[in-house]
Backbone as CSV, one residue per row, in Angstrom:
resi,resn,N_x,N_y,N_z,CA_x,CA_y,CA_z,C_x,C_y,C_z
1,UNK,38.461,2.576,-3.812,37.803,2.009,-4.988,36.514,2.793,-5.258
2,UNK,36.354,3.092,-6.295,35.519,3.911,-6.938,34.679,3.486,-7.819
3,UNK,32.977,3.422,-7.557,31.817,3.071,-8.043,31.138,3.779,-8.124
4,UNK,30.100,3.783,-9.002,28.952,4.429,-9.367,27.895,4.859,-8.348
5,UNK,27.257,3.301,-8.445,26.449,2.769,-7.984,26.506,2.469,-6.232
6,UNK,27.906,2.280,-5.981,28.251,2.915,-4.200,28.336,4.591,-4.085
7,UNK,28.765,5.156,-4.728,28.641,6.747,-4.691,27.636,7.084,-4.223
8,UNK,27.060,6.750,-5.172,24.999,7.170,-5.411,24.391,6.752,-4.152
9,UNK,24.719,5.465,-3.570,24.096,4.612,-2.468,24.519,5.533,-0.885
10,UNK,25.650,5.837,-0.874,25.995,6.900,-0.441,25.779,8.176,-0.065
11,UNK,25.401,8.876,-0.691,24.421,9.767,-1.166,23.409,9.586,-0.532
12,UNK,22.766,8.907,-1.292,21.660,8.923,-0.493,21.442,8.605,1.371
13,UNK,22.134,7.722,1.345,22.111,7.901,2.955,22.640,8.557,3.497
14,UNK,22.943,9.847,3.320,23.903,10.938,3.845,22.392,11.880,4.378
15,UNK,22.745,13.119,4.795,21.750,14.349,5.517,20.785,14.374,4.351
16,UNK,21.368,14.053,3.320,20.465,15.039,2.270,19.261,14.473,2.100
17,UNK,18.933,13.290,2.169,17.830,12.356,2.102,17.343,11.793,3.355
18,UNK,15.804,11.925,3.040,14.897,11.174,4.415,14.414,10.204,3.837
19,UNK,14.821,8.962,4.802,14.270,7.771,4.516,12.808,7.339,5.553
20,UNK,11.749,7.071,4.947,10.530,7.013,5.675,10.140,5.524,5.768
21,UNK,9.581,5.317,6.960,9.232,4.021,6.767,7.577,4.194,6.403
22,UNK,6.999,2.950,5.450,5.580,3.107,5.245,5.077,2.247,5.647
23,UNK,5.551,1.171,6.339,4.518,-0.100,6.835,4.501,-0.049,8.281
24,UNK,3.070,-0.953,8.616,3.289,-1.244,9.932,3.931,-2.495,10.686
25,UNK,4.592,-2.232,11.717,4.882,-3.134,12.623,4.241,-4.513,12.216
26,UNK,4.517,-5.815,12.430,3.748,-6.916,12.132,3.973,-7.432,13.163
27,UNK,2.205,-7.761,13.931,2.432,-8.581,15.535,1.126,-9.170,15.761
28,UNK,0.194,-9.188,16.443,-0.722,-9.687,16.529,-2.078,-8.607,16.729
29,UNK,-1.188,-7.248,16.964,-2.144,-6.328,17.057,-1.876,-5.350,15.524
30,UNK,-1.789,-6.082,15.158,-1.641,-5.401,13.470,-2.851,-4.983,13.028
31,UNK,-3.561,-4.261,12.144,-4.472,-3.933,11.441,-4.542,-5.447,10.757
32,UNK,-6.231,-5.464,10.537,-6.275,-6.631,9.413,-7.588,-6.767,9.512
33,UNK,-7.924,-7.214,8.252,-9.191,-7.747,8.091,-10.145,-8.659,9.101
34,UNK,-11.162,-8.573,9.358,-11.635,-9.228,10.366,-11.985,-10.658,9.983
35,UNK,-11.693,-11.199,9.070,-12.196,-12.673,8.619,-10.621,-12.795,8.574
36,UNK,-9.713,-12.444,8.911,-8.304,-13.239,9.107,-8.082,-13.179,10.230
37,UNK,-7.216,-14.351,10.613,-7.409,-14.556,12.244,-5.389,-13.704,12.270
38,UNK,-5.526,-13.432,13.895,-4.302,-12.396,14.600,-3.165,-13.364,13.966
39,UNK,-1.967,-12.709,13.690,-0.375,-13.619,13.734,-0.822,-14.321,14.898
40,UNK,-0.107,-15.637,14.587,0.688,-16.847,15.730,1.846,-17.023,15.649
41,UNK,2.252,-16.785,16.649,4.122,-17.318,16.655,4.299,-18.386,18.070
42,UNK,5.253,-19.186,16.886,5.566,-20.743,17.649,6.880,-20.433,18.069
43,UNK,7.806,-20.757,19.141,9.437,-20.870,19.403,9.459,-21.949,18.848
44,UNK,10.479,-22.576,17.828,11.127,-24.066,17.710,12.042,-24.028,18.065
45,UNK,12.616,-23.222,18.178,14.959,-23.336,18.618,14.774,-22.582,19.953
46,UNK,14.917,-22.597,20.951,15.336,-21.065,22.037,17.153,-21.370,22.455
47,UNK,17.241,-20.574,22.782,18.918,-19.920,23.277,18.856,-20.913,24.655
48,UNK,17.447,-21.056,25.303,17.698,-21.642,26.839,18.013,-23.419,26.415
49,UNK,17.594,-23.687,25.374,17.731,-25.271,25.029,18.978,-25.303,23.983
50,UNK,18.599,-24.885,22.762,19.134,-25.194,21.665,20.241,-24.541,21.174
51,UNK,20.282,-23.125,22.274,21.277,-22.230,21.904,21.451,-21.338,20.285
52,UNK,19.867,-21.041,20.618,19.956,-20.823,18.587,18.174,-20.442,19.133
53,UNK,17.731,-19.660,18.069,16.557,-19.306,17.977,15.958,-19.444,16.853
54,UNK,14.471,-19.852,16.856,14.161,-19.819,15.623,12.649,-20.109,15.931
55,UNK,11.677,-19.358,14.889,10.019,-19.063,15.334,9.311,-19.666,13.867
56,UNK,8.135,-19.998,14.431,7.509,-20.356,13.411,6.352,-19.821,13.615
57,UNK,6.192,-18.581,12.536,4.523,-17.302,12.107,3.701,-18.239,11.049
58,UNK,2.409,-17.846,11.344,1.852,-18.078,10.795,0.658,-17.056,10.550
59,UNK,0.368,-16.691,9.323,-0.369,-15.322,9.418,-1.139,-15.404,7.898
60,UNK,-1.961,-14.481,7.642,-2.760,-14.375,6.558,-1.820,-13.721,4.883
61,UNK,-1.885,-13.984,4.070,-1.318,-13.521,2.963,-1.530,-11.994,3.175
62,UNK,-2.912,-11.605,3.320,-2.990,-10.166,3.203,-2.972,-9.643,4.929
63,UNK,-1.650,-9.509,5.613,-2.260,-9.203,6.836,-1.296,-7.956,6.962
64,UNK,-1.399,-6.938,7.451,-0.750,-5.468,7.726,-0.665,-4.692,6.366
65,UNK,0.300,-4.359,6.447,0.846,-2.950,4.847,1.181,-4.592,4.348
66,UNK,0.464,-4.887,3.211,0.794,-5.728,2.379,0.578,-5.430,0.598
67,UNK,1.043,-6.392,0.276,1.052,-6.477,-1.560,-0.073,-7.381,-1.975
68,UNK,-1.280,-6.790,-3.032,-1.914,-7.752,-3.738,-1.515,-7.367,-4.932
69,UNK,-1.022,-8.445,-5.550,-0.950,-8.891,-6.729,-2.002,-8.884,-7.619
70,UNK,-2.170,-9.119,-9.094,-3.567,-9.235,-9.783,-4.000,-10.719,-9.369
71,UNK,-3.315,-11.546,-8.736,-3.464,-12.891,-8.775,-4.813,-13.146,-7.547
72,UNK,-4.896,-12.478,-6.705,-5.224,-12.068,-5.306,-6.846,-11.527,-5.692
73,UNK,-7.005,-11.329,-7.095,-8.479,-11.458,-7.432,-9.103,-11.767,-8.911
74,UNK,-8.153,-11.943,-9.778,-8.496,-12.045,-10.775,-7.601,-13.822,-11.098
75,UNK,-8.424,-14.734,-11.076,-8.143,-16.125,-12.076,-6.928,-16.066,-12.921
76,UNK,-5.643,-16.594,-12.505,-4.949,-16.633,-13.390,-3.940,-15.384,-13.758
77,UNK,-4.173,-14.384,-12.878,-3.494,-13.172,-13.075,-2.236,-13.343,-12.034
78,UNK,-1.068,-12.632,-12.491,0.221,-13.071,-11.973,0.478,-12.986,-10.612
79,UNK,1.151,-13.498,-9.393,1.650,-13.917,-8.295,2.424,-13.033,-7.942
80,UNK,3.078,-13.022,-6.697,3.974,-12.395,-6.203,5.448,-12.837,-6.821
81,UNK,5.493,-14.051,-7.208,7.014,-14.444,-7.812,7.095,-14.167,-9.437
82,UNK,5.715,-13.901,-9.805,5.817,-13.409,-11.304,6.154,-12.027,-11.484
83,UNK,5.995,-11.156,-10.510,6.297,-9.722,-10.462,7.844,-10.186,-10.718
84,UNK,8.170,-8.637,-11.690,9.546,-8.986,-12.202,10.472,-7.502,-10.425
85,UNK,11.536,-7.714,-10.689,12.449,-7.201,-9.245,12.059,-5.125,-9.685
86,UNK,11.951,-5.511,-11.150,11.931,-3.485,-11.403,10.878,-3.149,-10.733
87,UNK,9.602,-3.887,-11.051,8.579,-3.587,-10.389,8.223,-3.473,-8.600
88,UNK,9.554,-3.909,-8.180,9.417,-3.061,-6.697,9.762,-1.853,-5.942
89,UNK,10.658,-0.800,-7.022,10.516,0.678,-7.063,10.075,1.033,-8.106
90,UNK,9.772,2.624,-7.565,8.622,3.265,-8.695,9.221,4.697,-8.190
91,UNK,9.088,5.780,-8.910,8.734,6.809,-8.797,7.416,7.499,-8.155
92,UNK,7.317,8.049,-6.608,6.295,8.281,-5.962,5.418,9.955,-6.255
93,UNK,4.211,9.398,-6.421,3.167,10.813,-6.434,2.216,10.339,-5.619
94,UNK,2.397,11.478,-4.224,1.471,11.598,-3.610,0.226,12.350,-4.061
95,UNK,-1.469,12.157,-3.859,-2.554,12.711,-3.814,-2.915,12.981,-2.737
96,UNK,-3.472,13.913,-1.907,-3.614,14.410,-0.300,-5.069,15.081,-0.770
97,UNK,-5.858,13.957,0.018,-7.472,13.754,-0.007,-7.931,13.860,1.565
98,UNK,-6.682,14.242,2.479,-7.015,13.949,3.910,-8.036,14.533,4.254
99,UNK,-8.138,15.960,3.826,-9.194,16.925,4.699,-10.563,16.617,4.393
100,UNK,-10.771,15.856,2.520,-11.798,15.551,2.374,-12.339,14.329,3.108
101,UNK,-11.535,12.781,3.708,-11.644,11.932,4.203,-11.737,12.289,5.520
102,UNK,-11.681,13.233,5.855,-11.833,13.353,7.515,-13.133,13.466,7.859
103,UNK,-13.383,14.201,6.429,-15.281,15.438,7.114,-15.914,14.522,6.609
104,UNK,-15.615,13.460,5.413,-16.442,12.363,5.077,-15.895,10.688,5.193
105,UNK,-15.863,10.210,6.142,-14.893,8.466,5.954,-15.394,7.843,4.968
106,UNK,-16.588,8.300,4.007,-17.005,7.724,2.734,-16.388,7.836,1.737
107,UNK,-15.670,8.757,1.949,-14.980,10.090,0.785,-14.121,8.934,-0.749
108,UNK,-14.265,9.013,-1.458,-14.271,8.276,-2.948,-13.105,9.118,-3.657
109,UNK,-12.050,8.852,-3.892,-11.084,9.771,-4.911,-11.453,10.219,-6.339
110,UNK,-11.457,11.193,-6.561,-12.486,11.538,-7.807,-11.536,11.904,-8.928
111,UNK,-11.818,11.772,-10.435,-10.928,12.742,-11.126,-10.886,13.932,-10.858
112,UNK,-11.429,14.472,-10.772,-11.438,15.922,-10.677,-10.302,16.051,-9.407
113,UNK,-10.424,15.108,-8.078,-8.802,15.692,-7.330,-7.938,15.097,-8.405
114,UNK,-7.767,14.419,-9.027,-6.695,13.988,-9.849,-6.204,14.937,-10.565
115,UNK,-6.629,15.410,-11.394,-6.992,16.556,-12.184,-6.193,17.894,-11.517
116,UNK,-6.783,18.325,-10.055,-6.511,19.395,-9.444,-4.817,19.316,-8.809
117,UNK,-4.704,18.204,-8.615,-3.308,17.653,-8.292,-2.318,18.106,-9.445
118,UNK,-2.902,17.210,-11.261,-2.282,17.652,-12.093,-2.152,18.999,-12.421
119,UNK,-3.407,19.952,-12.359,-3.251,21.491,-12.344,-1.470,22.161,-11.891
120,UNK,-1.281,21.674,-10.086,-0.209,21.927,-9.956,1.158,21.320,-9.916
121,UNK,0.976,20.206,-10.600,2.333,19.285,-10.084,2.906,18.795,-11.900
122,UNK,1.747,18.992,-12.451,2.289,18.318,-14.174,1.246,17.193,-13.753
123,UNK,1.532,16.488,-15.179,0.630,15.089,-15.247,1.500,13.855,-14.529
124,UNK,0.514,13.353,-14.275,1.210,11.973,-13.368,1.845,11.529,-14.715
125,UNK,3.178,11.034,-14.075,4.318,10.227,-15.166,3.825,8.943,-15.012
126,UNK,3.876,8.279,-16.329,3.720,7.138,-17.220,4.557,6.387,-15.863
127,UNK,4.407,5.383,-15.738,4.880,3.951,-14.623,5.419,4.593,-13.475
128,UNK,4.806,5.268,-13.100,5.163,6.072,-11.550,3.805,5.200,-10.289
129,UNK,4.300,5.372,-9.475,3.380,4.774,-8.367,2.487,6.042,-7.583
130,UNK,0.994,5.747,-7.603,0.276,6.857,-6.971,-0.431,6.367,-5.448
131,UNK,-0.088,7.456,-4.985,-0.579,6.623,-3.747,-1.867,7.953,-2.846
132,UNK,-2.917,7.521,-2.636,-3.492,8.109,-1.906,-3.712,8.327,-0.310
133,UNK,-3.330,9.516,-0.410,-3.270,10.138,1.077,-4.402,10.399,1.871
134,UNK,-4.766,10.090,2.970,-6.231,10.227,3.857,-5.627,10.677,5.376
135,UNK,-4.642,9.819,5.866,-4.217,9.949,6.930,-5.190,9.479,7.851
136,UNK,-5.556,8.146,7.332,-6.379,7.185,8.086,-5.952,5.975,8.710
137,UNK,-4.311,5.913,8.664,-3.042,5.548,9.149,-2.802,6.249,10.709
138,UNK,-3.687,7.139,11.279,-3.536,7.858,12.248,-5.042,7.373,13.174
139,UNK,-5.923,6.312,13.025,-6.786,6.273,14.043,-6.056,4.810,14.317
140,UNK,-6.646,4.933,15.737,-6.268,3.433,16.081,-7.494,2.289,16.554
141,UNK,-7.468,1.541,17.317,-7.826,0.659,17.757,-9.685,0.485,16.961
142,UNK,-10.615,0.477,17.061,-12.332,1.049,16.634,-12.038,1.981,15.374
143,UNK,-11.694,2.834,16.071,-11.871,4.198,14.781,-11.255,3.288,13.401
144,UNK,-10.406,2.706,13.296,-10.138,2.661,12.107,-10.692,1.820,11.014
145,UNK,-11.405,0.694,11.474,-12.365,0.123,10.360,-13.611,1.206,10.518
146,UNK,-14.134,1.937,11.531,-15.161,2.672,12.246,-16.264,2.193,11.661
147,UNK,-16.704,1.308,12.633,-17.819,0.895,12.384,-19.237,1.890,12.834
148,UNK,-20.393,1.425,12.346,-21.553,2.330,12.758,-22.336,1.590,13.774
149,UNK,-23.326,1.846,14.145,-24.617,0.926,15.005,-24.322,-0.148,14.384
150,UNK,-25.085,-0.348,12.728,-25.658,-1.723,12.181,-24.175,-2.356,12.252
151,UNK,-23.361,-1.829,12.005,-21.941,-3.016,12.274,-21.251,-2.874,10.890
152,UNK,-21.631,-1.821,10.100,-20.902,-1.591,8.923,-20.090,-0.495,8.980
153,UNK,-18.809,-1.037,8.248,-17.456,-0.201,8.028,-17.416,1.065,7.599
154,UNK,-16.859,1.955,7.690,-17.095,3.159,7.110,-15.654,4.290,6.852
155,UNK,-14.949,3.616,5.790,-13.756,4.578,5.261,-13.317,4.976,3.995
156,UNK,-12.179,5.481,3.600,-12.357,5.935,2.184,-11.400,5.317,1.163
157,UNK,-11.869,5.552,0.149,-11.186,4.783,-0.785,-11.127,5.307,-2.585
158,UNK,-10.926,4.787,-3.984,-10.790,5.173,-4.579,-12.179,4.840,-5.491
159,UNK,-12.550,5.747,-6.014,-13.541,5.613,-7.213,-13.230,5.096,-8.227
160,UNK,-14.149,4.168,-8.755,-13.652,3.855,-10.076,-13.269,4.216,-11.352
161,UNK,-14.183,5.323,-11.659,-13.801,6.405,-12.243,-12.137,7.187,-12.367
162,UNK,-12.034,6.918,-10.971,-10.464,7.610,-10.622,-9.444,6.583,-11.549
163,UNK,-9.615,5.042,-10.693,-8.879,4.114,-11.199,-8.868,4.201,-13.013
164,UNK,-9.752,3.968,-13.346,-9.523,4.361,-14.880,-9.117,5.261,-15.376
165,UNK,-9.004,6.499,-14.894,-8.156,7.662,-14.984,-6.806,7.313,-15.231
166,UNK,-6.563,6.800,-14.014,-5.148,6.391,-13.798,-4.241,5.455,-14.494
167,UNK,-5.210,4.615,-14.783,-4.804,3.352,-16.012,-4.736,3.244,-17.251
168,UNK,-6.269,3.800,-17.588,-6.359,3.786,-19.073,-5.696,4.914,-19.814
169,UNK,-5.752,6.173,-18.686,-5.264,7.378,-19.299,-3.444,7.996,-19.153
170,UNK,-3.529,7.787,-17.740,-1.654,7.911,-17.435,-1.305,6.671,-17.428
171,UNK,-1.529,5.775,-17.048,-0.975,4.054,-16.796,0.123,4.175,-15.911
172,UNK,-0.528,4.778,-15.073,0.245,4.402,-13.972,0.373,2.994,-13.495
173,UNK,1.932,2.807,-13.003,2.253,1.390,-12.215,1.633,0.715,-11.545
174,UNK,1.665,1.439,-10.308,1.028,0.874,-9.265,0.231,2.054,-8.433
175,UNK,-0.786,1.699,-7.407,-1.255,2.107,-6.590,-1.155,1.427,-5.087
176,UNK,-1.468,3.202,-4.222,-1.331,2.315,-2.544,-2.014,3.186,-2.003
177,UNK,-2.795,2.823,-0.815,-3.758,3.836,0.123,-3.432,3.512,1.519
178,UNK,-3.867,3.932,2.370,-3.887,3.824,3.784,-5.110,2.583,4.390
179,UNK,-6.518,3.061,4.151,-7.162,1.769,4.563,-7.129,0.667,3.576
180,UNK,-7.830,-0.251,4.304,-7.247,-1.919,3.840,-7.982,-2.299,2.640
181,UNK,-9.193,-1.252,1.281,-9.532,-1.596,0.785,-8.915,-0.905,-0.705
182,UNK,-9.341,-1.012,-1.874,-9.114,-0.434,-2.886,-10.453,0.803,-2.891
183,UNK,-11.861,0.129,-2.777,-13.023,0.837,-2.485,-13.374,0.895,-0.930
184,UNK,-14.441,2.383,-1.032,-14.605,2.702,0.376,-15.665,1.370,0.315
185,UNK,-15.496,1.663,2.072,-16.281,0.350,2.462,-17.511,0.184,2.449
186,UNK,-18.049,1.517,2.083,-19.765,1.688,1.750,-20.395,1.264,0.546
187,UNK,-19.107,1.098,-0.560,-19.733,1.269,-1.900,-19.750,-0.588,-2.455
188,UNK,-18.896,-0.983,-1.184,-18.994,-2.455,-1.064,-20.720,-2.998,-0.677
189,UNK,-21.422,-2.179,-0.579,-22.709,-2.492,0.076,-23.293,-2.786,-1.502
190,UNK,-23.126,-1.785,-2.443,-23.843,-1.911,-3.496,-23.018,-2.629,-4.916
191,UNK,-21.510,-2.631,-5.165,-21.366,-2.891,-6.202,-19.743,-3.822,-5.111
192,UNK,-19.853,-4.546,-4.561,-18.547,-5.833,-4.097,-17.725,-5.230,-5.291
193,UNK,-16.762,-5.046,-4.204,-15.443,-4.354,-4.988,-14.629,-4.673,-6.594
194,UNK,-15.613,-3.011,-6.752,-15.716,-3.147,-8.291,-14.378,-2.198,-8.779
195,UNK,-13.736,-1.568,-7.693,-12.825,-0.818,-7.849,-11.709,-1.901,-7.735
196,UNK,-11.469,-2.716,-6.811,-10.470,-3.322,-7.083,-10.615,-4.802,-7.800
197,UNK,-11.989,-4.928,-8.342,-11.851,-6.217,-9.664,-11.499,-4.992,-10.596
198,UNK,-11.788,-4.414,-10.808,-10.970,-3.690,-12.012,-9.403,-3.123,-12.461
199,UNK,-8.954,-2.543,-11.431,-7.566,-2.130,-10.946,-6.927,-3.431,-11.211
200,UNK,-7.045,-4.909,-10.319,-6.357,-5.595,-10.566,-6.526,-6.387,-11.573
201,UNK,-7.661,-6.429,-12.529,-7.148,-6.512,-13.863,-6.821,-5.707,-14.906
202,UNK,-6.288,-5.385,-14.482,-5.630,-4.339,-15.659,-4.212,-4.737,-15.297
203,UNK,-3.549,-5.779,-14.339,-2.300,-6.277,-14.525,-1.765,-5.512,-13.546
204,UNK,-2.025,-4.669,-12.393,-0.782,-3.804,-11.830,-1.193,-4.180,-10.460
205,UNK,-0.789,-3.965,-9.669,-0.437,-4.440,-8.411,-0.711,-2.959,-7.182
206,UNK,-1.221,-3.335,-6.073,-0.987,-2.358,-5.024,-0.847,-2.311,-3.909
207,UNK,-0.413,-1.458,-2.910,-0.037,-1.802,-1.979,-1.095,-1.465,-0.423
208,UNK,-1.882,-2.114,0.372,-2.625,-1.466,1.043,-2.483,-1.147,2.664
209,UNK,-2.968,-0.620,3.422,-2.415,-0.158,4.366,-0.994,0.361,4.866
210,UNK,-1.132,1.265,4.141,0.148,2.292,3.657,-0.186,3.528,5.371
211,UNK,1.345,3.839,5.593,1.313,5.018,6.321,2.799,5.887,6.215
212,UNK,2.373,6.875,7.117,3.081,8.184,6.771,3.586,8.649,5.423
213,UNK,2.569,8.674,4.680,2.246,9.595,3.409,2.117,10.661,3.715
214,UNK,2.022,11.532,4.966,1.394,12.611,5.520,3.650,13.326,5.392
215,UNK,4.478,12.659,5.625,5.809,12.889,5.883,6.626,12.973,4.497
216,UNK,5.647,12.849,3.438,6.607,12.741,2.423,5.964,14.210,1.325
217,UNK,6.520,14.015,0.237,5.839,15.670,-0.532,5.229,15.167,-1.435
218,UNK,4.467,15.721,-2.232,3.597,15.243,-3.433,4.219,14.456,-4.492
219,UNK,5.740,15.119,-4.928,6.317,14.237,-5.739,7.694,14.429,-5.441
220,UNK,8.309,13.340,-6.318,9.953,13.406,-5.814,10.551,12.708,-5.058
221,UNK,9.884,11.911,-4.191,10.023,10.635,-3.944,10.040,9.591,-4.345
222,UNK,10.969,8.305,-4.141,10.739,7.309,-4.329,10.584,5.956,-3.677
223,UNK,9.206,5.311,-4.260,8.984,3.898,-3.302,9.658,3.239,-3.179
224,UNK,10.334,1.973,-2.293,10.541,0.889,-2.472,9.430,-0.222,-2.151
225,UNK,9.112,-1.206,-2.536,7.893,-2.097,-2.044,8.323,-3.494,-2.509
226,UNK,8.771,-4.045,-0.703,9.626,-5.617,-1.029,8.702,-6.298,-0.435
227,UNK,9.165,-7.634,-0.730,8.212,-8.537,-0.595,8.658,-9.825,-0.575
228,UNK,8.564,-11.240,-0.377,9.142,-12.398,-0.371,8.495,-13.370,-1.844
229,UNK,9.313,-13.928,-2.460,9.109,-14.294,-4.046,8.344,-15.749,-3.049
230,UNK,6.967,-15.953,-3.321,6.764,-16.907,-2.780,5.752,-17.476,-3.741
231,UNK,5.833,-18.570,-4.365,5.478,-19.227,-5.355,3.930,-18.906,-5.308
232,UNK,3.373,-18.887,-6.234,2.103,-18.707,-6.790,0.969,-18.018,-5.579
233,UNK,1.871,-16.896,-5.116,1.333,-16.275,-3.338,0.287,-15.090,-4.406
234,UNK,-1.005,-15.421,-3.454,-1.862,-14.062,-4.182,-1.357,-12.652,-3.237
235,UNK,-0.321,-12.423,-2.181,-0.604,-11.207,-1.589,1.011,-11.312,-0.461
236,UNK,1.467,-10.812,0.200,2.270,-10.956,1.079,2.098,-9.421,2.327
237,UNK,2.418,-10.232,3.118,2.931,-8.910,4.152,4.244,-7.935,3.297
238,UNK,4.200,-6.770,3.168,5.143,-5.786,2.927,5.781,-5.134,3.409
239,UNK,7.140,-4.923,3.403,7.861,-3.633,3.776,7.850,-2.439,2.722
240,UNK,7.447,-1.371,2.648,7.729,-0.246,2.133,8.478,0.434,2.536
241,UNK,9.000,1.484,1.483,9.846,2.650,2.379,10.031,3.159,1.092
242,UNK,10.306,4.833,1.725,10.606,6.325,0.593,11.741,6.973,0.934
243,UNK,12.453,7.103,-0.088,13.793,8.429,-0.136,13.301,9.395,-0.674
244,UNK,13.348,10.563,-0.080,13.505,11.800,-0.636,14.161,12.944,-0.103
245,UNK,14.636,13.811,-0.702,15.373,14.633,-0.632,14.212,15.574,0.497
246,UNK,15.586,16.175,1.655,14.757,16.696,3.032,15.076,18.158,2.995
């Protein structure tokens, strides 16, 4: 029997395509914000009693590689169950800001890399997903919020400037980064995240603590970014993942 849509599916999971995973593991040693407390997991069923298993998590909306919604900061802006099903693939364009985020964890995405990206790749396509690359998905335990003496955070993130680039000018879909903010965590000192009250009103959604962006190519990939339809949820834990041709 002969299908399209199994052909294609086919295909793709054959040699010719690498499938990447982009999220992390979800456990208690997950990345996460420090005002959300670790996963808890309860047994209710075990195999030694009940012959059947079954757990009960309990965890933060935004905890690991997760989804915020516009709902997640803006009054009234749509949920995770209002996102329609198209909106969980996209067409992927990577930006690779790593070398600048290394020598600076302040480091701010600027037009001008936007710009330099477009120089060689074409213009970012209209409802494509952009995701910024740092490779800050690679420190672990301290290093990765990296704090200083006074006890403040210190990593990178997107300028606002950039974000409006991206919106007002290509309108792009969605966005996703590696650390857990939309803005670096410094610029939170002076203007409380003005990069992501803005981004998420403008209606689009993103995905944060993203990894192995470092494994995929600038473009030509594509996201998937699932999630559980959970009634009027500002954010969920995420699975991501990319096909592209290897």
């Amino acid at each position: 029997m002969e299908h399209k849509l199994w052909t294609l599916l086919n295909e793709l999971k054959s040699s010719s395509y690498d499938w990447v995973e982009l999220s992390y593991d979800v456990s208690p040693d997950t990345h996460h914000w420090e005002g959300y407390n670790d996963l808890e997991m309860y047994e209710i069923l075990t195999f030694d009693k009940e012959k059947v298993s079954a757990r009960e998590y309990k965890l933060v909306s935004q905890y690991g590689t997760h989804i915020d919604p516009p709902g997640h900061f803006i009054r009234g802006g749509r949920t995770l169950d209002q996102l329609d099903i198209k909106e969980m693939i996209y067409p992927l364009c990577i930006i690779d800001v790593s070398d600048k985020a290394n020598s600076n964890p302040d480091y701010a995405m600027t037009v001008s890399d936007i710009k330099i990206w477009e120089a060689e790749h074409g213009p970012l396509p209209e409802g494509c997903f952009v995701a910024m690359r740092t490779d800050w998905y690679k420190r672990k335990g301290e290093t990765y919020f990296n704090r200083d003496e006074s006890g403040d955070c210190h990593y990178p993130g997107w300028s606002l400037e950039s974000l409006e680039y991206l919106c007002d000018v290509r309108n792009i879909a969605a966005i996703g980064h590696e650390p857990p903010d939309t803005d670096p965590a410094i610029n939170n000192k002076t203007a409380l995240w003005a990069g992501e009250l803005y981004y998420l009103g403008k209606d689009k959604y993103q995905i944060e603590l993203l990894r192995n962006l470092d494994k995929l190519p600038p473009t030509g990939a594509i996201i998937f970014c699932t999630f559980p339809k959970v009634i009027d949820a500002p954010g969920f834990t995420a699975r991501c993942f990319a096909i592209t041709p290897n």
